[in-house]
N, C-alpha and C positions, 0 to 999 in steps of 0.2 A: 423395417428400419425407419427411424421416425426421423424426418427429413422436413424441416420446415424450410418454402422454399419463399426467397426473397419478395418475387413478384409472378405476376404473370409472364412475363416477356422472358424472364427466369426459368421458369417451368418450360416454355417450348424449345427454350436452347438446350434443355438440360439433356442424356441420353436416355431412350425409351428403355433401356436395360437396368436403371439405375435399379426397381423396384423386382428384379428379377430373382434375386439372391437374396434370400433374408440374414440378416446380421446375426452372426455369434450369440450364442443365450446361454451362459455357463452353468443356467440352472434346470437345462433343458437334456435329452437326450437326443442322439441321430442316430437313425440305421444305417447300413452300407448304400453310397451312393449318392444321400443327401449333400449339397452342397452350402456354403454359408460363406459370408463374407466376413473377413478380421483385418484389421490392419492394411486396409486397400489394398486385402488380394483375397484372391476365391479359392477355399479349400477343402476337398472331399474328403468325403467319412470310406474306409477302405474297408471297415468292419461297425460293430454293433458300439457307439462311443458315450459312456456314460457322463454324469454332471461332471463340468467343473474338470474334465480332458480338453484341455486347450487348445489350441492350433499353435499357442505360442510356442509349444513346447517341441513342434514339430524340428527334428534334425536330418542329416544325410544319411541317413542309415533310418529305409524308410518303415523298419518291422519294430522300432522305438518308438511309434506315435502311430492312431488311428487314423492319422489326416496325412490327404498329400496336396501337395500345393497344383491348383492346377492353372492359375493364369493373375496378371493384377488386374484389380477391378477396374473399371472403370471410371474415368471422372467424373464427379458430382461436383466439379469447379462453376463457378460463375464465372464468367469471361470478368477481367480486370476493366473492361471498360465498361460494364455495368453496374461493378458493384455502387454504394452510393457513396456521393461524393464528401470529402473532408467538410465537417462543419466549421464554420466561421467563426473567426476569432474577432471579438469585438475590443476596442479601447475599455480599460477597465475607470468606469468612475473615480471620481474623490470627490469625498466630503468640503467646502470650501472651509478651508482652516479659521477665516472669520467669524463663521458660523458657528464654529467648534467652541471657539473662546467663548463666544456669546453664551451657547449651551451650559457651559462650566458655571460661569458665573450666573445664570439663570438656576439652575440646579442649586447650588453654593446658597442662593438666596433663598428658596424654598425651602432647604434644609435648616436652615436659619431661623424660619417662621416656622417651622414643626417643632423645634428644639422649643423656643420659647411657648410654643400654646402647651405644650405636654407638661411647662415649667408650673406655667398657670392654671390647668386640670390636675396637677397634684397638688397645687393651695387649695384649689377647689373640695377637693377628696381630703383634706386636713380642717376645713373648716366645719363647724358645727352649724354654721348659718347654710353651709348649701346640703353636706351630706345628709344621707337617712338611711336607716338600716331595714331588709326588708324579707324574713327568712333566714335570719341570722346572717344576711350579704347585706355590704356596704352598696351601696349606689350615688350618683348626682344626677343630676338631672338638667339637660341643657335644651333649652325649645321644644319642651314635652316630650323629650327623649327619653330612657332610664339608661344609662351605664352602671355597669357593674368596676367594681375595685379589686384591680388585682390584689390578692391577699398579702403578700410579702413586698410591690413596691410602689401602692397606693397610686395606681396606672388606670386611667381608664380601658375598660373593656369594648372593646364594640359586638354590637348584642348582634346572632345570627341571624343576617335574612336572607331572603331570595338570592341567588348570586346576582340576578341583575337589577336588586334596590338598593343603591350605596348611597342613599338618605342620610342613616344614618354617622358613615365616613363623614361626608361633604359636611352634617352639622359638625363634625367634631374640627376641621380642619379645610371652613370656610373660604379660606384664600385661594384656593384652586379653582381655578374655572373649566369649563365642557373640554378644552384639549389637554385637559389629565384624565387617567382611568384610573380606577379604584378595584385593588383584588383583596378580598378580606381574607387574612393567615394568621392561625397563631394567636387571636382573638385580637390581633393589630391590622394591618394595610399593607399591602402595596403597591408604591402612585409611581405611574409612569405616563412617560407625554404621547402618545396617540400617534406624531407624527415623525419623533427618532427615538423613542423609551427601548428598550433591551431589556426583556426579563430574564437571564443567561441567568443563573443562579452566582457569585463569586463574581461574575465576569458581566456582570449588566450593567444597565441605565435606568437606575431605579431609585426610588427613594423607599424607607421600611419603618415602622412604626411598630415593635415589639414590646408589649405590656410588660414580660411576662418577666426582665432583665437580661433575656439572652445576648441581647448587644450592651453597649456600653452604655458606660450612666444617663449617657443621654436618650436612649431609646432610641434614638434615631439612627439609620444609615444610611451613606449619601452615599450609594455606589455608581462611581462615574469611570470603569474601564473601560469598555470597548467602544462608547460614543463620543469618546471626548478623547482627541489626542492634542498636543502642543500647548495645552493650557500653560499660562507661567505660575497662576494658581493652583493647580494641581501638582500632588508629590510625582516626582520621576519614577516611570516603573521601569523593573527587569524587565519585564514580560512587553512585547509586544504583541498585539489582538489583533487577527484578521477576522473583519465580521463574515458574514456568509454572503455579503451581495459582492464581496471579492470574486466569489465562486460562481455567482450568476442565483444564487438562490435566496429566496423571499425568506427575510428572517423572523416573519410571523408565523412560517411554516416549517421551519428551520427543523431536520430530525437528521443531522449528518451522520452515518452508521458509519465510515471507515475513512480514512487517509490514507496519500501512496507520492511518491513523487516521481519525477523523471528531468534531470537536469534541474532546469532553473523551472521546474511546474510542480506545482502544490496541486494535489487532485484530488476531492470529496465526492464521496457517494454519498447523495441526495434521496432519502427514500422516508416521503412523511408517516406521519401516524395515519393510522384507520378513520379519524376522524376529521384529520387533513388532508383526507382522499380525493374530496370534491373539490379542494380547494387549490391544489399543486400536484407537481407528476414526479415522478422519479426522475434522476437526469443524475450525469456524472457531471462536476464542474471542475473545471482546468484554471488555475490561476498562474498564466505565467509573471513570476516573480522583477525577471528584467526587464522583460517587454510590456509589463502592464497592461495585461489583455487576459482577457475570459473566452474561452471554449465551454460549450455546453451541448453534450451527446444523449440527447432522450431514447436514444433505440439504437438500432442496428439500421434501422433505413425508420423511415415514414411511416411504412403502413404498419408496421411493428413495435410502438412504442413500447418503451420498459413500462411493467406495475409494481415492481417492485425490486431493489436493489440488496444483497447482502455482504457484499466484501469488495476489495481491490487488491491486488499486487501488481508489481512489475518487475518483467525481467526479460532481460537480452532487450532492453529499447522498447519492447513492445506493455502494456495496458492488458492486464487480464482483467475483467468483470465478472463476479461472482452476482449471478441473477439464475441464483437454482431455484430456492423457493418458488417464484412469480413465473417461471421460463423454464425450469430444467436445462440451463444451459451457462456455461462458461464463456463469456464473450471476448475477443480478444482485437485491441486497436492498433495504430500505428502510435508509437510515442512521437513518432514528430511530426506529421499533421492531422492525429487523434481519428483519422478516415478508418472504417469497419475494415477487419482482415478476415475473419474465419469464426466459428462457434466451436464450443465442444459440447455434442447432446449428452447429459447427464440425468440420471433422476435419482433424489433424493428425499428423505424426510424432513421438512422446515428451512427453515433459514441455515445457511452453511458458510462459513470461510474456510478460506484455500490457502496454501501454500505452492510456492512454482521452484522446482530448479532444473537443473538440464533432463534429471531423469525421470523424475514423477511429477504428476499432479495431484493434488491433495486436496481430499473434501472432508470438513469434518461435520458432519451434520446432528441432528438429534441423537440418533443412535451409536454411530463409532465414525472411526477414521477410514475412507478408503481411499485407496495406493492406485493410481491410474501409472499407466505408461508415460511420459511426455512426447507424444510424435506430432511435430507439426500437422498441421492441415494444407491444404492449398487455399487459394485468395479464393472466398464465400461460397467456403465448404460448410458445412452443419456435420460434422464429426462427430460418429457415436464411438464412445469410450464403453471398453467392457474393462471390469474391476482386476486389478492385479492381484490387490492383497487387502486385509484391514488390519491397521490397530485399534483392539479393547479399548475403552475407556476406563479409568483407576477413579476417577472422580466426578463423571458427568459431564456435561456436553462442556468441548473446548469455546475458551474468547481469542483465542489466537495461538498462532503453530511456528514457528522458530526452524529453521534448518541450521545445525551445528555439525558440519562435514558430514558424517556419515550419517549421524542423532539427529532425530528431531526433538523441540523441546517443545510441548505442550499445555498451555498457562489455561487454569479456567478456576473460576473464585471462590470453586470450592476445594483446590487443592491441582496439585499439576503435575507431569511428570516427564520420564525421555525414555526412549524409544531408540532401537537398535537398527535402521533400517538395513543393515549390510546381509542381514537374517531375513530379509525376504524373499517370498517365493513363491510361487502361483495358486492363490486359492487360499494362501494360507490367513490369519486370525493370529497377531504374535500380541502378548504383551508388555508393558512398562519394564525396561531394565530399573526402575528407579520411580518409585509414584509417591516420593515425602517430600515434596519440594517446596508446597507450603503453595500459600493461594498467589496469581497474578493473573489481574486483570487487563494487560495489555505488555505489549513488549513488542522492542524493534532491535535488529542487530546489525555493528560493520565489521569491518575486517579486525577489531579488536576489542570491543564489548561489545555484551549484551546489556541493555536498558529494559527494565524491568519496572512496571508499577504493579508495587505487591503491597497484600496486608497480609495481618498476622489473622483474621478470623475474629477480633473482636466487634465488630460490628459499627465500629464508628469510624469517622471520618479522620479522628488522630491517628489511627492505625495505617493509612495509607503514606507511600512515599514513592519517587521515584530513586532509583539503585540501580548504581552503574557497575556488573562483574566483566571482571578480566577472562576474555573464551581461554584461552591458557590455561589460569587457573582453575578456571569452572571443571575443566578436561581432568587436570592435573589431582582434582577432588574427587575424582570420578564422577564427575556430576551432579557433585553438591552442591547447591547453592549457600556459601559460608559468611565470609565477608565480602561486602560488597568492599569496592575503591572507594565509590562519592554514594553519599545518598542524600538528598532532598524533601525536606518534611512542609518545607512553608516555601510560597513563592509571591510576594509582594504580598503576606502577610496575610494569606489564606491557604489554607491544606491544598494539597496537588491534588490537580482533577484531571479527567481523562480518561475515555474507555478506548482511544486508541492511541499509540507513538510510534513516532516517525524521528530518524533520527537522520539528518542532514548538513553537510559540513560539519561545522563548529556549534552548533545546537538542537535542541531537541523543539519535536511541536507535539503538541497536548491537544487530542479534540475531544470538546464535547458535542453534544447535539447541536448547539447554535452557537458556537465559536471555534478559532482556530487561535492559540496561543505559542508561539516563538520564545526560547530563551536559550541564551549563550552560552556555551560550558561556562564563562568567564562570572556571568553575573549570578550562577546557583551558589549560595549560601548551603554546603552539603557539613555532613557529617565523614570525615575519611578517613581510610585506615591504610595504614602502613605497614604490610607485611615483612615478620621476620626482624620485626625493631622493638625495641628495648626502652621504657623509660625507669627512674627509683621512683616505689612505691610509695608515698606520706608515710610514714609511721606516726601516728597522733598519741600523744601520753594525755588521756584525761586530766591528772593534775600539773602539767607545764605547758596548756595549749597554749598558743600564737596568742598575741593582746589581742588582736583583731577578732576571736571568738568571744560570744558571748553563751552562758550556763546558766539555764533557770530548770527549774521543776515543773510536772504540767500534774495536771489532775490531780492535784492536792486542795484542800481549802480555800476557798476565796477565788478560785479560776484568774488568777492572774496575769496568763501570759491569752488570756483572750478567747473562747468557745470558737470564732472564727477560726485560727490557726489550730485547731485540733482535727487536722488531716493524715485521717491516717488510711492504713490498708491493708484487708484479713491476710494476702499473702505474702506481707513483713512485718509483724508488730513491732520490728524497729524498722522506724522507717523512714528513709532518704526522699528527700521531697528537694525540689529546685524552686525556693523563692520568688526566685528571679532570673537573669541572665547573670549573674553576680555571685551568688551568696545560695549554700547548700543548708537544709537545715535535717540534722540527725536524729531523732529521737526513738526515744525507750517507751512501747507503751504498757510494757507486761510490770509483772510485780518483782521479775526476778534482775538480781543484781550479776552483771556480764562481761564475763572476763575474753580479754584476746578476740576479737570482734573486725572480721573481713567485711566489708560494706562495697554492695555493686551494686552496680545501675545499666541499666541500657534501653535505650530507645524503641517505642516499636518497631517490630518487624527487624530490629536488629538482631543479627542470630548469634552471635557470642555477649555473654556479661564481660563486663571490666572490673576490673578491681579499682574503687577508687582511693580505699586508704583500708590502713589495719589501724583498731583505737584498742588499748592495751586494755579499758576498759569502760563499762556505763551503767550509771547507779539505775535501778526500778526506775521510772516516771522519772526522764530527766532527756533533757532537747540542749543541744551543740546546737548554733548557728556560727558559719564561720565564711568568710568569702572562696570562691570555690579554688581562687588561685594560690589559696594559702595549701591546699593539696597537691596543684602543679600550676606553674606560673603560665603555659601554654595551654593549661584545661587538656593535657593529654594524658591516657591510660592505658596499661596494660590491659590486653586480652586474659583473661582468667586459664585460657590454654595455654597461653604463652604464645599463639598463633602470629602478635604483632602488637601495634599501639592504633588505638582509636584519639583522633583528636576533635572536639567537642567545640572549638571557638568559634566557626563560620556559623554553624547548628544556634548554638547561641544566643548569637547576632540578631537573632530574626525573634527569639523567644520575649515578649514587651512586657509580659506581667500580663498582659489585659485579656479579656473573656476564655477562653481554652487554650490560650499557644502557649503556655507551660503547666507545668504540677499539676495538680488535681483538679478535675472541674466533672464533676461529677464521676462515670466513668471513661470522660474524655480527656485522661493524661496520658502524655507525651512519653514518660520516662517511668520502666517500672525500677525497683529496687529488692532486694535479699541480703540477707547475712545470714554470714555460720560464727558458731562461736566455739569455744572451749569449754561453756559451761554445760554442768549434764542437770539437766532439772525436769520432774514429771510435766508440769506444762507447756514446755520448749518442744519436747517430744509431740504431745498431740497436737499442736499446734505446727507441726512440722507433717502434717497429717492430714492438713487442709487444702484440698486444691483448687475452692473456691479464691478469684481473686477480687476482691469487693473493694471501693473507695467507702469510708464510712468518713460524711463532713456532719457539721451543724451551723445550725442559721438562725437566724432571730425567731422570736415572736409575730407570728399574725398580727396587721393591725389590726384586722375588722372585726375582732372581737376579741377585747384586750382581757376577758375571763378566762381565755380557751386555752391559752398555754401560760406555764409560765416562763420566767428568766432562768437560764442555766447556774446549774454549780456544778462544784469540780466531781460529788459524788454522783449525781446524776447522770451525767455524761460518762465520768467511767461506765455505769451500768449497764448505761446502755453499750456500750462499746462492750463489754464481756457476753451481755446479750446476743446481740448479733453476733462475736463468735462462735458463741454457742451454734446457734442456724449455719454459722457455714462450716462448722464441725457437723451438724447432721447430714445438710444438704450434702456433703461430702463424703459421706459416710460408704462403705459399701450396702452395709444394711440397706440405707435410704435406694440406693441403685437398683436392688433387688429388688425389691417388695415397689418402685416405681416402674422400674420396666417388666416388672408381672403383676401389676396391679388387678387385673382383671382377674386370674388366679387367685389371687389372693384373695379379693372379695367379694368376688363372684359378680362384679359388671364393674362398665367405663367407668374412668372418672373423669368430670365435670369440674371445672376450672373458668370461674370468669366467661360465660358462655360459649365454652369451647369444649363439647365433647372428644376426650383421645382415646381416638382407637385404633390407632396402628402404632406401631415400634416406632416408628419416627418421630410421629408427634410428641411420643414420650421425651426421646432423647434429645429432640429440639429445645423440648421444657429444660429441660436439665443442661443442657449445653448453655443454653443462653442463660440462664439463671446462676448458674458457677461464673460464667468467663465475664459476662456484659453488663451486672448489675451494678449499683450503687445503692447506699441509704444514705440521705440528707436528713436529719434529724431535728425531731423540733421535741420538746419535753412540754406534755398536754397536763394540766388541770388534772384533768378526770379523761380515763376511759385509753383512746386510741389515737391516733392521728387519720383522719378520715382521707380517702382516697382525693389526691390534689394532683393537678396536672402541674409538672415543673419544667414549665418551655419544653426546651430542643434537647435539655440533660436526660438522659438513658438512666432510669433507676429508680428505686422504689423511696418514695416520703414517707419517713420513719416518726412513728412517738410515740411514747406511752408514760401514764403516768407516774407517778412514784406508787402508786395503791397497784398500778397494775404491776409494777415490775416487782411490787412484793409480793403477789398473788403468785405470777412466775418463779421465783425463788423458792414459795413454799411448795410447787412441784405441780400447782393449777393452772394447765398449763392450754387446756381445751379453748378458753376464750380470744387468748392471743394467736393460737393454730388457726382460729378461723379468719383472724384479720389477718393474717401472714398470709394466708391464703388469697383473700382479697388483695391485696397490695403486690404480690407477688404476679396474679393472673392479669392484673391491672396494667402491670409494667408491661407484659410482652406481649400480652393479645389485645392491643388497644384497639385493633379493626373490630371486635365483636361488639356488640350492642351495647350502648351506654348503661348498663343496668344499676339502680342506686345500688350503695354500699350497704348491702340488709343482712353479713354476716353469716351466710349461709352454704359455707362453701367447704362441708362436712365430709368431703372426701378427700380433698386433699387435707384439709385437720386432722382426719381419722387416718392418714397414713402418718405426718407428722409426729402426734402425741404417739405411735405405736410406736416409733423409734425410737425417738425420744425416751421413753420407758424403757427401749431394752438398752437403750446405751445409759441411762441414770443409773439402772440395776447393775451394769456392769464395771460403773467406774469411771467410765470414759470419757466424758466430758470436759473439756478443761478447765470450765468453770460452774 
């Protein structure tokens, strides 16, 4: 029995018999006579008792079980007046709000002085008297420096050095003196102050300096959330930020793994990185809310400090501590003066979270779920737990476990599901009543929803939300997760973050590693739905729209309506885009002319489409803009099942136009779109055949080498736009499926990708998952030849071009030289950890499975264009 005992003085009070009986081992056998201890009583084997015969099972009627009960065991208690004493609650600090202000507008001014020097290194980078070209890359040159020119927004680059030579930095942005730090990212910075800076990603104290135009026109960002409160200068947020020295922890070491509350206390598990080992200790932190006081628990006593921390719950008053990993053990506090109570000895593989209710304890570790009993312990017991039951896993290791009356529901981000526990029973291994539930990455439940942060599996950060379902409904679904009530895409105007929720009174709190975020049901700005309700559909007549619509033509001669606005995407070539928070824009991007035309849209990670209007019909190459209230004056819509009405105005709200919170932005839009029509036409069909979902935009010309591309026109840009269907007709193909996921078969070795050999089924299907669901083309139209491999910021997707000479080459059916750069641009996009290797064209194994496709699907007709 593996009994760690508190202290010395512990050990001699303890009883000499404790070690007399060895504990239960259900994976062991006993002869006649052996005795064993389970559940703090002693019970004999009365015959020969194989794996996995329990004592549990033991009844009165004693020729039904090999065991008979022969006495309880003894205590292995620590006398109550030993165990160790309740930790101290200290006065929780504040910031002096003087100081605050000060900060703000200290901030506010540096932000100021970056905006304008970046204003004056782009005259710089426009001027002929500074710039010079050097390798076909622009440069200037400041105090014997070389910067390099971002190629799209004539940005200085900061060149890579050592990470702790920020020479370079300081030349560019001189005003900063020794208590600012410098992190070079992104081929920009970011400056924080030494002595209150916040690197929290969304949630810091930071200043940011992006070449590349990922933030706003001005390069710059002045993120001042969690160090600055009361500003009168600063916008008012929803959100309010508990830093981590609420908690009692150092937030240069900040790695919070989980949240838990009990009454009026907010409680963090504190467990730093591997490389923060020598620097801080694991420790639980208590912040009571009313009382403005910090508790801080590093161990179970003194001589046993925690190494590492993995989970928390609470229930019945008391503080469970998931510390299996570091300990093998379950620790469990008082909730009201956080003093040690008892352990549960467990062993596991890895880091593990738990779930607690009256009947079981729940570990879900690397390999599956195990089903403990719940039997108290006695005050500074060490309590070994033998396993009741498991459940499978359907998707790999769980982020958090849910109790839904009898169900558990089990969230993990690559898919999730529930579970039957009324079906259990000793020994046994059950699995998923239900494993499509779709990815979440955290979740908390009360007495009437569950809150849910889920994405749909696209891989970006717009795909995230938090979603509040009705447990009723949820039941009522059989445990589908359908519509949510509210869902939440933006919160003070950045994507929801969070890998744990906690839901309390009237709001919910979001942790990340080095923050704690608060917001009120009151102030989320959600998307909600109204079951079982009814709005009229728009019926739109192309020739009597609304005055407020306007009707132009796209991709015709002269590109009129602007190469920017030609947003479109492979899985609707007609396609609904959101402007703005305002104004829908509709368009036609095929050749065919389309009669009776239902047009939906829905949000990610929303599980039903809406209908937003029926248009009676829409010419080839022809775009509706029209305001979205001219469809419904509340921005609300039917569910496509008929399930209810979604209303879109809070959603909205928060949607600015500016960098990724609406429409397309690479492949980080918010809102997809579909229509069906009445028209029957051969390319509708193949195109209907595609389950690649691709953004395809366009963008100017490079400056730094005004030969290399040229200016769009309407022919051009169609092409390429039929082009890339084409690719995501192959890539989509079963054929391409085939001959990729047996590639080695097929040609007798790996194939080679962008310095990634694949050779298991996985990494195949990885390629192809991500390559269908996550990609984009940004499009530039080259002179001659290809569009060379470009990094574009923080957008997910491939940089597209080719020339007019090549896309004729492609048309007449030459098709090997473009396979090879598809290839580059493609391995480029998703394996950007592998080795920076130049663009030398040579990536013959995936071209040689492309062109073979390609041919059999030419030969057969199928292409749609």
């Amino acid at each position: 029995m593996n009994i760690k005992l508190l202290s010395a003085a512990i050990l001699l009070a303890t009883s000499g018999s404790l070690f007399a009986t060895e504990t239960y081992d259900p994976s062991k056998s006993y002869s006649a006579k052996e005795q064993v201890q389970f559940n703090d009583s002693i019970f004999e084997a009365q015959w020969w008792v194989n794996p996995s015969e329990s004592p549990a099972n033991i009844t009165q009627n004693a020729w039904e079980s090999p065991w008979i009960f022969i006495s309880k065991s003894e205590s292995n208690t620590i006398p109550e007046e030993v165990l160790p004493p309740p930790p101290e609650s200290e006065i929780t600090p504040e910031i002096d709000t003087t100081n605050q202000v000060k900060y703000v507008q200290l901030m506010n001014e540096m932000a100021s002085k970056m905006i304008e020097r970046v204003k004056e290194l782009k005259s710089f980078a426009n001027n002929p008297e500074f710039y010079f070209f050097k390798d076909g890359k622009k440069y200037i040159e400041l105090n014997g420096i070389n910067y390099e020119i971002d190629q799209e927004h004539g940005t200085p680059i900061v060149p890579l050095r050592n990470w702790a030579d920020d020479s370079a930095t300081r030349n560019l942005f001189s005003f900063f003196d020794q208590s600012w730090e410098f992190s070079m990212y992104e081929g920009g910075v970011v400056v924080a102050n030494k002595d209150w800076g916040n690197y929290d990603w969304n949630n810091g104290c930071v200043l940011e300096y992006l070449p590349n135009g990922h933030l706003d026109s001005d390069y710059v960002l002045n993120e001042t959330l969690t160090c600055f409160v009361g500003s009168e200068t600063h916008e008012k947020l929803d959100a309010t930020h508990l830093a981590p020295y609420k908690f009692g922890v150092n937030a240069e070491y900040a790695n919070m793994v989980s949240i838990e509350q009990l009454g009026d206390k907010l409680i963090v598990a504190q467990s730093p990185t591997a490389e923060n080992s020598q620097n801080d200790v694991p420790m639980v932190g208590i912040y009571d809310t009313k009382a403005n006081t910090t508790t801080k628990i590093f161990g179970i006593n003194k001589e046993q400090p925690y190494k590492g921390l993995d989970d928390l719950r609470s229930y019945n008053s008391q503080l469970f501590v998931s510390a299996i990993k570091a300990h093998n053990r379950i620790d469990v506090f008082s909730g009201e003066n956080s003093q040690y109570q008892y352990s549960y000895a467990i062993k596991h593989n890895g880091q593990a979270k738990i779930a607690i209710n009256e009947q079981y304890i729940l570990v879900a570790d690397a390999d599956k779920i195990t089903v403990y009993q719940h039997i108290p312990a006695m005050l500074g017991e060490i309590k070994s737990l033998q396993p009741l039951a498991y459940l499978a896993y359907a998707h790999g290791q769980a982020s958090s476990l849910e109790f839904i009356g009898s169900k558990l529901l089990v969230g993990g981000t690559q898919g999730s599901a529930i579970y039957d526990l009324s079906t259990l029973s000793q020994g046994m291994t059950i699995q998923p009543m239900h494993n499509n539930l779709g990815a979440i990455e955290a979740m908390d439940a009360n007495d009437k929803y569950i809150f849910i942060k889920e994405n749909n599996g696209q891989y970006v950060e717009s795909t995230t939300r938090f979603a509040m379902y009705d447990i009723q409904q949820f039941i009522a679904n059989d445990y589908q997760l359908k519509d949510a009530e509210k869902a939440v895409y933006l919160i003070d105007h950045f994507w929801v973050s969070g890998h744990d929720l906690l839901v309390r009174n009237n709001e919910i709190v979001a942790l990340t590693n080095t923050i704690v975020e608060t917001v009120t049901f009151d102030k989320l700005d959600t998307l909600e739905f109204t079951p079982n309700a009814y709005v009229p559909t728009a019926q739109l007549d192309f020739d009597a729209l609304p005055q407020t619509a306007n009707v132009r033509k796209v991709l015709q001669q002269g590109l009129s309506e602007g190469h920017w606005s030609l947003s479109a995407n492979i899985g609707s070539m007609v396609n609904v885009r959101l402007v703005d928070r305002n104004t829908v824009e509709i368009t036609n991007f095929t050749e065919v002319d389309l009669q009776n035309l239902d047009l939906d849209i829905r949000a990610h990670s929303q599980h039903n489409w809406v209908r937003l209007a029926n248009l009676n019909k829409l010419p080839a190459y022809t775009r509706i803009t029209l305001p979205i209230t001219d469809l419904n004056v509340d921005n609300s819509f039917n569910t496509v099942d008929g399930g209810g009405v979604y209303n879109y105005t809070k959603m909205l709200s928060t949607l600015d136009g500016k960098g990724n919170t609406y429409g397309h932005y690479g492949t980080q839009h918010l809102i997809d779109s579909r229509f069906n029509t009445a028209t029957k036409h051969p390319l509708l069909d193949k195109l209907n055949n595609i389950t690649a979902t691709w953004d395809i935009t366009f963008t100017n010309s490079l400056i730094t080498n005004p030969t290399a591309e040229k200016a769009w026109d309407a022919n051009s840009a169609k092409r390429h736009i039929e082009l890339i269907t084409n690719v995501a007709y192959i890539l989509s193909s079963d054929k391409f499926r085939t001959k990729l996921m047996n590639y080695k078969q097929t040609y007798g070795h790996d194939m080679f990708l962008y310095g990634t050999t694949f050779k298991t089924e996985a990494q195949y299907a990885d390629l192809l998952d991500k390559t269908l669901n996550s990609n984009g083309f940004v499009n530039y139209r080259k002179q001659t030849g290809f569009q060379d491999i470009y990094s574009f910021g923080k957008s997910a997707g491939t940089v597209f071009g080719l020339s007019d000479t090549e896309l004729d080459k492609v048309e007449h059916g030459e098709m090997y030289d473009f396979a090879l750069y598809l290839g580059e641009q493609i391995g480029r996009s998703w394996y950007d950890g592998c080795p920076p290797v130049p663009c030398n064209w040579t990536e013959i194994h995936f071209a040689k499975l492309f062109v073979d496709v390609y041919s059999e699907l030419v030969k057969a007709g199928e292409l749609p264009y």
